[in-house]
N, CA and C atoms of all chains as a GROMACS GRO file, in nm:
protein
  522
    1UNK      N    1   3.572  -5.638  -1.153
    1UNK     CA    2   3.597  -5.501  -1.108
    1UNK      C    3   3.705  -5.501  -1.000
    2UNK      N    4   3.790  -5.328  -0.956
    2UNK     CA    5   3.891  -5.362  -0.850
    2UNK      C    6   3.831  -5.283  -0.738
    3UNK      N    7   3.830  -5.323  -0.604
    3UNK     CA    8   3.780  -5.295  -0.527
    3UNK      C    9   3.883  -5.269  -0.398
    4UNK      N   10   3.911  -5.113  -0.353
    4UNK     CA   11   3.928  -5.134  -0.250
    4UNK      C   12   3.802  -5.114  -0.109
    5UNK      N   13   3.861  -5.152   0.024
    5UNK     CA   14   3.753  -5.182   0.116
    5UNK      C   15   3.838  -5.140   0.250
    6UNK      N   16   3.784  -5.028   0.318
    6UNK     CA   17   3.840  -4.957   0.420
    6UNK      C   18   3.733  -5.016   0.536
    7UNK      N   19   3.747  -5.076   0.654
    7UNK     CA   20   3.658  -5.052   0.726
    7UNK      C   21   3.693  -5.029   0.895
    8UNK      N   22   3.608  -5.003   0.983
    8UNK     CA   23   3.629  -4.966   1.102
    8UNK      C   24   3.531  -5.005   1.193
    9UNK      N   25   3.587  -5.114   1.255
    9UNK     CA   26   3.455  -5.247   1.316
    9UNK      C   27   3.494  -5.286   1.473
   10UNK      N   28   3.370  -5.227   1.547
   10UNK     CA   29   3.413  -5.288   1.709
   10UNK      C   30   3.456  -5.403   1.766
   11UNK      N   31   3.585  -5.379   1.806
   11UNK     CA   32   3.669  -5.490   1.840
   11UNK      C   33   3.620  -5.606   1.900
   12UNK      N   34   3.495  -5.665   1.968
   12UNK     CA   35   3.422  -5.774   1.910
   12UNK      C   36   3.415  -5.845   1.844
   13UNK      N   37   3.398  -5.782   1.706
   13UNK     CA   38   3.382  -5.828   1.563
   13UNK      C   39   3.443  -5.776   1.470
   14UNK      N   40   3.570  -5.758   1.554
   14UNK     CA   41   3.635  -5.728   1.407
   14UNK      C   42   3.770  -5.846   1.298
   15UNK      N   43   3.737  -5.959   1.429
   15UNK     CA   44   3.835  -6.087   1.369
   15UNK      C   45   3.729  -6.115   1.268
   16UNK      N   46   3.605  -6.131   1.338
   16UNK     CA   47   3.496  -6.195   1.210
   16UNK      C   48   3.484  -6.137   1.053
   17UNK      N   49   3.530  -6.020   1.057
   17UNK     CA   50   3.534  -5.926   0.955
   17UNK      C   51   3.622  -5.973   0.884
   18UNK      N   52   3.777  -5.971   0.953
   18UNK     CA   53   3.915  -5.996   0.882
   18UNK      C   54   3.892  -6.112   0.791
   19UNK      N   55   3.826  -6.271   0.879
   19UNK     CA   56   3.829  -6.350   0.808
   19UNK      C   57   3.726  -6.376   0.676
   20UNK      N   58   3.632  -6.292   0.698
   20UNK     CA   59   3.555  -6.284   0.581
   20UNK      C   60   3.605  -6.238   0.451
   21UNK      N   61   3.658  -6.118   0.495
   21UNK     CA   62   3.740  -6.048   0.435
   21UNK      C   63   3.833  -6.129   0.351
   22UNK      N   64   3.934  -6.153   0.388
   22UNK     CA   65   3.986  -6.268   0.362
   22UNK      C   66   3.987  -6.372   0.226
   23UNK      N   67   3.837  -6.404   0.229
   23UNK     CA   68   3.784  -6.537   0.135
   23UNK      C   69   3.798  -6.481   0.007
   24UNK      N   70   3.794  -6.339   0.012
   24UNK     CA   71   3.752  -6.253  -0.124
   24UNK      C   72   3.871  -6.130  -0.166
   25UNK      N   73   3.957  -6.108  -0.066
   25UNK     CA   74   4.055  -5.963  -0.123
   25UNK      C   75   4.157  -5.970  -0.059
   26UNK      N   76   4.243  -5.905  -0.084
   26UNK     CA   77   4.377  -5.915   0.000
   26UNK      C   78   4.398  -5.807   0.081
   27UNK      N   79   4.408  -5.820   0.190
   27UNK     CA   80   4.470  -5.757   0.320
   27UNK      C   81   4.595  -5.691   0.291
   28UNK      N   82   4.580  -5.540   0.266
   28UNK     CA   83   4.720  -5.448   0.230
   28UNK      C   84   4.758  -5.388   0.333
   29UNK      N   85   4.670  -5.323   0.447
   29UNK     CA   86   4.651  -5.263   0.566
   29UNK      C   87   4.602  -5.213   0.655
   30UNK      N   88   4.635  -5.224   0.785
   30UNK     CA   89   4.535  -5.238   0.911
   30UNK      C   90   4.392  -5.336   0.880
   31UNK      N   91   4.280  -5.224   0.830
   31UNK     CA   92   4.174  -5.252   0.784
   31UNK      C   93   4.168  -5.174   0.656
   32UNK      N   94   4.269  -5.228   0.559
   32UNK     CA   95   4.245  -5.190   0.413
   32UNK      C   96   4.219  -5.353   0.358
   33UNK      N   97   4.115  -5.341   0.235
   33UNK     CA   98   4.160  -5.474   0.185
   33UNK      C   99   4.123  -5.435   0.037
   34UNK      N  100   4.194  -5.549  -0.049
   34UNK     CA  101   4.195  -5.493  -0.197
   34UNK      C  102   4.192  -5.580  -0.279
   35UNK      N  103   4.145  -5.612  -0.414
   35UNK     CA  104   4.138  -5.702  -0.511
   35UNK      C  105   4.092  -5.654  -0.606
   36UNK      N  106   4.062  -5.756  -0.729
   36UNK     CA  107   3.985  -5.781  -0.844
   36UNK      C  108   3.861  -5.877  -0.765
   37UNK      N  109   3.743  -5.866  -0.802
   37UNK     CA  110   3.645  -5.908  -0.746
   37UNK      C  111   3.552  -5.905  -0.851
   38UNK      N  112   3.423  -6.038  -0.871
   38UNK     CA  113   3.325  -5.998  -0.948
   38UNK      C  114   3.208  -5.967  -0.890
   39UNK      N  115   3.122  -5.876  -0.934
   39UNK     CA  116   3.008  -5.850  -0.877
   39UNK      C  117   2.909  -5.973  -0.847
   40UNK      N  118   2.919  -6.077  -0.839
   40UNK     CA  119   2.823  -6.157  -0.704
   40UNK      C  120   2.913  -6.201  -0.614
   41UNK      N  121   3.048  -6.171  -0.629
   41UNK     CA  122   3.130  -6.236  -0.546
   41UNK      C  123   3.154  -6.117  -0.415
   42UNK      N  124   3.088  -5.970  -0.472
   42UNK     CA  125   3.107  -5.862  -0.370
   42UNK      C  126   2.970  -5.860  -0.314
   43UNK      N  127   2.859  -5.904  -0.366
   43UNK     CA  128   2.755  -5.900  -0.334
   43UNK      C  129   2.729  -5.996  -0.233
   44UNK      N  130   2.786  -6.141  -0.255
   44UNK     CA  131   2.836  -6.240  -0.171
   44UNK      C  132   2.905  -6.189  -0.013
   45UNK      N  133   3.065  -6.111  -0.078
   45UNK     CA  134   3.106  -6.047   0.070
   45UNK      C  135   3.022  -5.938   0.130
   46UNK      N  136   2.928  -5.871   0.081
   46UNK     CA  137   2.834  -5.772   0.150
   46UNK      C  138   2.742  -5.797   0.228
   47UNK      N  139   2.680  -5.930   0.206
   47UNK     CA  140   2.593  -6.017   0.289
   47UNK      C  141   2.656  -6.090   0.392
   48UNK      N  142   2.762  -6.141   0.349
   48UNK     CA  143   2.818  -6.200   0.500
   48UNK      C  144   2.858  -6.077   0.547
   49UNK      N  145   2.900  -6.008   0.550
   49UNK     CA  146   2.965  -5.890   0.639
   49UNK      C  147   2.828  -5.811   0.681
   50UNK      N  148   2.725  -5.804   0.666
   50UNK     CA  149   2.616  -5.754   0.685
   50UNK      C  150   2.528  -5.853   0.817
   51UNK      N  151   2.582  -5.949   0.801
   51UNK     CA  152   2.560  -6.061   0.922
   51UNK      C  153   2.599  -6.091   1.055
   52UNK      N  154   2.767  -6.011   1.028
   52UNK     CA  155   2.846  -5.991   1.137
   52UNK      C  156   2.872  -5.822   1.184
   53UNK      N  157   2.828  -5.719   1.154
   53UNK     CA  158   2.854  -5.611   1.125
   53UNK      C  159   2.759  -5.558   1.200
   54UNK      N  160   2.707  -5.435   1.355
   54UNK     CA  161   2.644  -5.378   1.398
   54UNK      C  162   2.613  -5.266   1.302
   55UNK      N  163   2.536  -5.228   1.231
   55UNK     CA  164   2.456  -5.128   1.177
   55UNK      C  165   2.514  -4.998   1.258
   56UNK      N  166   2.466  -4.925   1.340
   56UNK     CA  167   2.481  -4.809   1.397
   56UNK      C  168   2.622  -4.783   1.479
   57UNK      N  169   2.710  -4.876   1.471
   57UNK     CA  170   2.832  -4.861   1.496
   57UNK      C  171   2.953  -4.894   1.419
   58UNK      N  172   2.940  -4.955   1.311
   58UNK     CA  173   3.088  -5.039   1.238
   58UNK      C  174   3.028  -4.958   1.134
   59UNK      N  175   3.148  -4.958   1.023
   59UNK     CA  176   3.114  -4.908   0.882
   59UNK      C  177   3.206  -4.972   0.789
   60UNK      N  178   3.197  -5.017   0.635
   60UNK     CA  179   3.300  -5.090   0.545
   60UNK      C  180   3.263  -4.980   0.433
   61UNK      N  181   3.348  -4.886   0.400
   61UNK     CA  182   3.305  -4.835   0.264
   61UNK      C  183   3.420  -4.933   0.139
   62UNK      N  184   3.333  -4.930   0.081
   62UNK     CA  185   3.398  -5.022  -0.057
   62UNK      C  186   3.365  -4.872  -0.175
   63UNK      N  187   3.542  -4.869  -0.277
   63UNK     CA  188   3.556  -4.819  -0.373
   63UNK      C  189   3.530  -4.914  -0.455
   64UNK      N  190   3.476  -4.865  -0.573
   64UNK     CA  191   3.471  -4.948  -0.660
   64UNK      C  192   3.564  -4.925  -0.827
   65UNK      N  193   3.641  -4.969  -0.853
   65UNK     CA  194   3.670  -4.938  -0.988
   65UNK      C  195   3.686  -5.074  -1.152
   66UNK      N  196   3.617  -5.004  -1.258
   66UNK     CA  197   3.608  -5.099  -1.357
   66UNK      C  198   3.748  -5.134  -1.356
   67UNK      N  199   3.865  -5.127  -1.344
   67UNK     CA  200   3.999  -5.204  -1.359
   67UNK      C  201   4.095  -5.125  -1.264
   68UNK      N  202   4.181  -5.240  -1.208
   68UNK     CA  203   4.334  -5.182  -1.144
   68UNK      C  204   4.414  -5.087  -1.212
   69UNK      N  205   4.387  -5.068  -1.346
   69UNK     CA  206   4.474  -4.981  -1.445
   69UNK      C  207   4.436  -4.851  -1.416
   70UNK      N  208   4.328  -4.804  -1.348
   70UNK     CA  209   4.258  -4.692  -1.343
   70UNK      C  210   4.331  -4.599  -1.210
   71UNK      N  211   4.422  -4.712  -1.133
   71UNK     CA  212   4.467  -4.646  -1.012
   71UNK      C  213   4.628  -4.652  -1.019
   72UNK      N  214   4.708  -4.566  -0.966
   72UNK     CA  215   4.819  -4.557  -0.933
   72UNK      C  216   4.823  -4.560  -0.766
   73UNK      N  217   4.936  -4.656  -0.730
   73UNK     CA  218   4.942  -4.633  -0.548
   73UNK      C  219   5.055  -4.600  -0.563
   74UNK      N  220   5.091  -4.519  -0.402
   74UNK     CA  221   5.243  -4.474  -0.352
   74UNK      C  222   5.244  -4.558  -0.187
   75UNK      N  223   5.315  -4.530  -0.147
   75UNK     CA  224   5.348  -4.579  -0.017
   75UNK      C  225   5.424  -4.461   0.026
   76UNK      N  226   5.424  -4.401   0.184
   76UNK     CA  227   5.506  -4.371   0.248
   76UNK      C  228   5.548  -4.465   0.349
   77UNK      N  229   5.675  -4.483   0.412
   77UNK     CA  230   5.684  -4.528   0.545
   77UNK      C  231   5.709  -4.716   0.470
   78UNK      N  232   5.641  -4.787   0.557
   78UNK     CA  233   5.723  -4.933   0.544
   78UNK      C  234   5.653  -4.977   0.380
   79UNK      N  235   5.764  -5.040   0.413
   79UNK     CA  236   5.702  -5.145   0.278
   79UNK      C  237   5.562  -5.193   0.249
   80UNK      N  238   5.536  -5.140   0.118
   80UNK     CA  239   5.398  -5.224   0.090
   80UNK      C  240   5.409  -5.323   0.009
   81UNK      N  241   5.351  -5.404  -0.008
   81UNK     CA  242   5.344  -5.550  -0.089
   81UNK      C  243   5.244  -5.561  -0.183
   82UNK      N  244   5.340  -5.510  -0.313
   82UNK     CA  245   5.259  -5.514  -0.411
   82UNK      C  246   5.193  -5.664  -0.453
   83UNK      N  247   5.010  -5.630  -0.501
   83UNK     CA  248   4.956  -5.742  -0.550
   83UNK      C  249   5.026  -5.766  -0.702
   84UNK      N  250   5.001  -5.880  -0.706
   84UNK     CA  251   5.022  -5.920  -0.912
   84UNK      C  252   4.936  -5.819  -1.005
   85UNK      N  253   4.795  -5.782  -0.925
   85UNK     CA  254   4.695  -5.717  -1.020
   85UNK      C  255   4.668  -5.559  -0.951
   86UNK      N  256   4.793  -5.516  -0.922
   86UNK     CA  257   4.814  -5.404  -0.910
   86UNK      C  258   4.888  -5.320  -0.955
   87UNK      N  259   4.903  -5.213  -1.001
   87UNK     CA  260   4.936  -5.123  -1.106
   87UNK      C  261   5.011  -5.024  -1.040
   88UNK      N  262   4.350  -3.436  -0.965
   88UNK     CA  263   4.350  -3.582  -0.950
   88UNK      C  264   4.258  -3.599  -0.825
   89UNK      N  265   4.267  -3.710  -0.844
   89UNK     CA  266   4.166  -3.788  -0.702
   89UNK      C  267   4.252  -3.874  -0.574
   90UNK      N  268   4.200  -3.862  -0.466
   90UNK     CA  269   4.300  -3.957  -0.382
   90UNK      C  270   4.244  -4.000  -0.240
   91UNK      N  271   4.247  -4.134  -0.250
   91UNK     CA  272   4.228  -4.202  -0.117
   91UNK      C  273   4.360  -4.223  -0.062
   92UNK      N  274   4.384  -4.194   0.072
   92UNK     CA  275   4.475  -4.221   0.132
   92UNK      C  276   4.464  -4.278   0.266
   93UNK      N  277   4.529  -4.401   0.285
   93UNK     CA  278   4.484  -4.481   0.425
   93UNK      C  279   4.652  -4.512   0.519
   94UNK      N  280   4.607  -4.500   0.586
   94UNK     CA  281   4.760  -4.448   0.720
   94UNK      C  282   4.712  -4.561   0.860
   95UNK      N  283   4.854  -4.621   0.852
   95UNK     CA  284   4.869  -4.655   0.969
   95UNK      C  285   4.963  -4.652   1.058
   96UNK      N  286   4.944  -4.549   1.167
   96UNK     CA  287   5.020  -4.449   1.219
   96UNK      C  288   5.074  -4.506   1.422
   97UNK      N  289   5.163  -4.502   1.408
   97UNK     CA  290   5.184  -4.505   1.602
   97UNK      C  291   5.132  -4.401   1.679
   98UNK      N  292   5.068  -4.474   1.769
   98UNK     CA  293   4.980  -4.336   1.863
   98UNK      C  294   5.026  -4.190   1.880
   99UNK      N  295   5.181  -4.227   1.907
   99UNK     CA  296   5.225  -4.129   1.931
   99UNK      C  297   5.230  -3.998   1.822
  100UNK      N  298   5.221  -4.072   1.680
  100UNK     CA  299   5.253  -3.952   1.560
  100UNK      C  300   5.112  -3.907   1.523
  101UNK      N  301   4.975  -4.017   1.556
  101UNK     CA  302   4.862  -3.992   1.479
  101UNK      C  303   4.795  -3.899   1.450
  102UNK      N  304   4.778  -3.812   1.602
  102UNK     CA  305   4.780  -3.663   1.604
  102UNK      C  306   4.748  -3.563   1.504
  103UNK      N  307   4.913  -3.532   1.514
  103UNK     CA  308   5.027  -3.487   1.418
  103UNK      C  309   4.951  -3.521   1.246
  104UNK      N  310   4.991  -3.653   1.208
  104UNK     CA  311   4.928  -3.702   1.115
  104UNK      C  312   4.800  -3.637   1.038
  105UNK      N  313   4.684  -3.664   1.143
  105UNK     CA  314   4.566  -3.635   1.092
  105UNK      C  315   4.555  -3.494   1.053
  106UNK      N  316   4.608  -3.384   1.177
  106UNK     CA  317   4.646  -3.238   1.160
  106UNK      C  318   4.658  -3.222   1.025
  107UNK      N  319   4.777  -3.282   0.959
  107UNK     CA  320   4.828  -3.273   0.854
  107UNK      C  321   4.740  -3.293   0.741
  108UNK      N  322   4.701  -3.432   0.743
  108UNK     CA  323   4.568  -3.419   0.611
  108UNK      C  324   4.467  -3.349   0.607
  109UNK      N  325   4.402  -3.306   0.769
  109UNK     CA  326   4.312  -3.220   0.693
  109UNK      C  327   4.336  -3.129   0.663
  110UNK      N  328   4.473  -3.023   0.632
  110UNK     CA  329   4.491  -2.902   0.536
  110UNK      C  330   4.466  -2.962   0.419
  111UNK      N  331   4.459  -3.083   0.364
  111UNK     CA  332   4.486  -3.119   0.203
  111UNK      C  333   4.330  -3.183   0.162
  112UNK      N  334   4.301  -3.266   0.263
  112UNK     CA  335   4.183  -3.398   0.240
  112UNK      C  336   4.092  -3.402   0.333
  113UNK      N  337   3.980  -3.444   0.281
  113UNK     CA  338   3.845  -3.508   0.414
  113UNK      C  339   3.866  -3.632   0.420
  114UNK      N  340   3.831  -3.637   0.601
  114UNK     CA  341   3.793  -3.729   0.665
  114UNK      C  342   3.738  -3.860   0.653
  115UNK      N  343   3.733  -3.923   0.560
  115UNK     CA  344   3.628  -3.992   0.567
  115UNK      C  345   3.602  -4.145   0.679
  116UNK      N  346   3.677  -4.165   0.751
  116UNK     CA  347   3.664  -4.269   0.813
  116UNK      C  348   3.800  -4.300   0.882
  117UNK      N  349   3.782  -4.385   0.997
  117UNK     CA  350   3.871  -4.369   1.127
  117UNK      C  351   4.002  -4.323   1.046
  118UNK      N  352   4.074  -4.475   0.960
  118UNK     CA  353   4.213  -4.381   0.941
  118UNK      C  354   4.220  -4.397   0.776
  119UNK      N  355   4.095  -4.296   0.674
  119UNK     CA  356   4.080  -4.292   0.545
  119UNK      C  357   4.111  -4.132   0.510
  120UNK      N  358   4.129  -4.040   0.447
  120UNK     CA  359   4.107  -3.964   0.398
  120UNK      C  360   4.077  -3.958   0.267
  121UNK      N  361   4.041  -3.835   0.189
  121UNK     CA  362   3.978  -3.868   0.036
  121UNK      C  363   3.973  -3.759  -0.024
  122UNK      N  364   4.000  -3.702  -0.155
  122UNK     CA  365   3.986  -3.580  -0.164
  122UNK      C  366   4.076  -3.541  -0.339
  123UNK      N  367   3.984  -3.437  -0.396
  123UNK     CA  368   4.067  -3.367  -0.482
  123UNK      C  369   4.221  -3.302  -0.474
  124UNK      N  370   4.276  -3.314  -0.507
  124UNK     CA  371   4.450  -3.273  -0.489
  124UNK      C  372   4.546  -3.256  -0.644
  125UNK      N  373   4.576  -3.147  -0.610
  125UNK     CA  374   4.749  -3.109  -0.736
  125UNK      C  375   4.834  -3.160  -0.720
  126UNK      N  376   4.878  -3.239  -0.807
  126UNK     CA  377   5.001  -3.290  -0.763
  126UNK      C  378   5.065  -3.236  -0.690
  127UNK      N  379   5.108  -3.084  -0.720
  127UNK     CA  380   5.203  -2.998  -0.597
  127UNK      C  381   5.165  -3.037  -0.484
  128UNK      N  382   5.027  -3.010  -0.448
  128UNK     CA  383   4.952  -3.040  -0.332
  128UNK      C  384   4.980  -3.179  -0.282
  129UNK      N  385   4.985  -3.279  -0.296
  129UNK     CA  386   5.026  -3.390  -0.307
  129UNK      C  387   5.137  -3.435  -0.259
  130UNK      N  388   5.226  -3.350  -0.351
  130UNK     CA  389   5.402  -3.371  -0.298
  130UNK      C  390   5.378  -3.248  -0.166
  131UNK      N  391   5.365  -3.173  -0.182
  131UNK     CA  392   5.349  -3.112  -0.067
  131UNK      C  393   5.330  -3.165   0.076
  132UNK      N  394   5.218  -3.266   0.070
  132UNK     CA  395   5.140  -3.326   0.171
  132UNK      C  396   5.226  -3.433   0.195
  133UNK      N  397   5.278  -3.497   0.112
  133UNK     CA  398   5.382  -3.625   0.129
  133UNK      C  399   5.513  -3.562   0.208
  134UNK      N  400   5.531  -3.425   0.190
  134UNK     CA  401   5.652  -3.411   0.248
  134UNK      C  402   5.657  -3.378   0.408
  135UNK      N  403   5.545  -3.342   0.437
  135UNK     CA  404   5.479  -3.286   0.584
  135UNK      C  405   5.483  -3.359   0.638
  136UNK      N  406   5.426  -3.518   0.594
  136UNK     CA  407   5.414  -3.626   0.623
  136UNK      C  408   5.543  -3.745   0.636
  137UNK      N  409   5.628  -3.711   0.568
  137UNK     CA  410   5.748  -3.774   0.594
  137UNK      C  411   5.827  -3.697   0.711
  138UNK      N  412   5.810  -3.606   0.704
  138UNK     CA  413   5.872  -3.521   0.893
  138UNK      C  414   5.813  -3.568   0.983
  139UNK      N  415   5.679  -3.641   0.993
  139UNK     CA  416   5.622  -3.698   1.083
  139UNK      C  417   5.644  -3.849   1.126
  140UNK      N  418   5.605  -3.910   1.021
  140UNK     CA  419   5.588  -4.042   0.992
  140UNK      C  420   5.729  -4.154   1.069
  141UNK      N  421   5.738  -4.230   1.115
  141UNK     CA  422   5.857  -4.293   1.139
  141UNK      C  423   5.850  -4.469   1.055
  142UNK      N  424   5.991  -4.395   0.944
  142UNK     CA  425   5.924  -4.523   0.868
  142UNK      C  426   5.932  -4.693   0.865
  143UNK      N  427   5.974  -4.712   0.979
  143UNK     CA  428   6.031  -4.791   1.032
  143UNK      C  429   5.877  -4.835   1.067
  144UNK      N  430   5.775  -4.776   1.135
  144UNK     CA  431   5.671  -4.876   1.161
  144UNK      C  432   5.566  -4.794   1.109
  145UNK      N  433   5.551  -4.683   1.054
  145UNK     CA  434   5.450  -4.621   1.008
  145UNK      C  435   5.399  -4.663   0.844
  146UNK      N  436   5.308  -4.660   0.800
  146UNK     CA  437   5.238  -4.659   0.687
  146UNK      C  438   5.139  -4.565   0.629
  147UNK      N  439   5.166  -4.512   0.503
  147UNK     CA  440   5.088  -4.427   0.448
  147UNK      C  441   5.052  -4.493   0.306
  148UNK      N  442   4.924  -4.548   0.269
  148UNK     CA  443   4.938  -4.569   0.135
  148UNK      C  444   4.814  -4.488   0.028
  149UNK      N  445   4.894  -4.403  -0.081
  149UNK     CA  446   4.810  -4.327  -0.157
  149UNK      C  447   4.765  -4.398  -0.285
  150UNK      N  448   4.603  -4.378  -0.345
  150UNK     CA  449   4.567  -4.467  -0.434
  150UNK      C  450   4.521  -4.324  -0.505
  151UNK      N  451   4.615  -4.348  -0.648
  151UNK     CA  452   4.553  -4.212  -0.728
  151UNK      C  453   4.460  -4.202  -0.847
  152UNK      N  454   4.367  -4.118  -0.841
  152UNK     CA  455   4.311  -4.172  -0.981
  152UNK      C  456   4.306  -4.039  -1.075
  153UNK      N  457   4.262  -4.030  -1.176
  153UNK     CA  458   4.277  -3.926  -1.263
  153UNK      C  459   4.146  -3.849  -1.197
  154UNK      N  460   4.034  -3.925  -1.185
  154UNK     CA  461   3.940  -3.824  -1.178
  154UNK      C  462   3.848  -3.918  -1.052
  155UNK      N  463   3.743  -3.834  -0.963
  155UNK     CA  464   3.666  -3.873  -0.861
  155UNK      C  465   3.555  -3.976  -0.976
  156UNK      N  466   3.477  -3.942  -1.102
  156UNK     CA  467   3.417  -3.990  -1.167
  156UNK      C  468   3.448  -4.148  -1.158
  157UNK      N  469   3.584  -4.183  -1.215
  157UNK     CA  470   3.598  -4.326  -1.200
  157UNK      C  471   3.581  -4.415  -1.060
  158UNK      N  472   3.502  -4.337  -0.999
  158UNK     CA  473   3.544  -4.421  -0.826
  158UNK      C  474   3.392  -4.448  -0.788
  159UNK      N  475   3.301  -4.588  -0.767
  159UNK     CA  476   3.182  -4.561  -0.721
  159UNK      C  477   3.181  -4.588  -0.573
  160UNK      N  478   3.143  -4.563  -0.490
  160UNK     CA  479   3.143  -4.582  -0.346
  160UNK      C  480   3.069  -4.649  -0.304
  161UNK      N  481   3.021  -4.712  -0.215
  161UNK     CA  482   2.899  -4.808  -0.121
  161UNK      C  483   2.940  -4.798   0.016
  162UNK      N  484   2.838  -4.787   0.090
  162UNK     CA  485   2.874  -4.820   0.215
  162UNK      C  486   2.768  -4.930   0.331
  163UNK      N  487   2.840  -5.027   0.361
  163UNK     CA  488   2.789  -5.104   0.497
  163UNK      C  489   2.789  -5.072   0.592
  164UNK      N  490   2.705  -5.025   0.644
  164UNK     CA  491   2.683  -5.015   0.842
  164UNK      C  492   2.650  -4.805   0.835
  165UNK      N  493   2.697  -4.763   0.887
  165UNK     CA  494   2.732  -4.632   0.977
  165UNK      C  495   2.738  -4.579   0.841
  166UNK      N  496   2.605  -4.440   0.827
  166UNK     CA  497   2.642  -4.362   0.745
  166UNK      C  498   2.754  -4.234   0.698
  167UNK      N  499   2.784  -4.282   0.556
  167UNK     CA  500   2.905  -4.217   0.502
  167UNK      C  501   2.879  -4.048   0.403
  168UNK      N  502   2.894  -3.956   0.478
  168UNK     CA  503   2.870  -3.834   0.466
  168UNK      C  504   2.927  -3.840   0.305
  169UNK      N  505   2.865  -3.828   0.232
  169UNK     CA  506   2.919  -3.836   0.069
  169UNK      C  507   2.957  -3.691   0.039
  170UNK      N  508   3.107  -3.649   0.004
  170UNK     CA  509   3.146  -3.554  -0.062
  170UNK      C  510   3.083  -3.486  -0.209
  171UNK      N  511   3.085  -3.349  -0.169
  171UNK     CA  512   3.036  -3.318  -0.312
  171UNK      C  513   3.090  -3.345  -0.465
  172UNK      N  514   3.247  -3.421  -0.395
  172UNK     CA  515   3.306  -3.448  -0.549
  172UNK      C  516   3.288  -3.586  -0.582
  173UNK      N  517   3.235  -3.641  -0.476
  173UNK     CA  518   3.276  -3.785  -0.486
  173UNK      C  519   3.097  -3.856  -0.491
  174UNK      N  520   3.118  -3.962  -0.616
  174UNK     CA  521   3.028  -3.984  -0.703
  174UNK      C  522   3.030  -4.161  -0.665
   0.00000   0.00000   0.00000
């Protein structure tokens, strides 16, 4: 599946996030991150991020979509860096 | 159509910025918006947004989909006020 992942995490913990982040999607911006991902491999990043993540203050919403083909992106402003498995 | 849009903006324009999406989109998170949109509406919003934006260090990136249906959502941490379109 393609997944993007917006989140907004108290600066504490929010390197711990990035690098989790990281293991599993690609970093497009600020705190956007994006990939092809399989479902235990998101279920995988939901638990670690659930480890490092304060409940009543941080939030990660994850989109979920059955394929990259399903989305069109634009960019305003600087350059974005298109993935290979982006459309 | 459907549209997530995630911005990363200089203090100075963010303001300005946010002003701007919410005539078009909701809120959904520090710098996410989300929302049904016409294309007109769309180009519309892109153009408001390029009078603002400085593109030299600013970022706006739009992810479009045909319909809110194809998009499933989840959220970690801090509850996410779920739109009535968004499934």
């Amino acid at each position: 599946m393609h997944v993007i992942a917006a989140y907004d995490i108290g600066e504490k913990r929010v390197a711990k996030v990035l690098k989790t982040f990281r293991k599993y999607l690609t970093w497009i911006q600020n705190s956007v991150f994006m990939g092809d991902i399989t479902k235990a491999q998101l279920e995988k990043l939901k638990m670690e991020l659930f480890e490092i993540i304060d409940e009543d203050y941080d939030q990660v919403l994850f989109f979920k979509l059955n394929s990259a083909k399903m989305l069109k992106s634009e960019t305003l402003g600087k350059e974005f860096n298109p993935l290979d498995n982006f459309i």
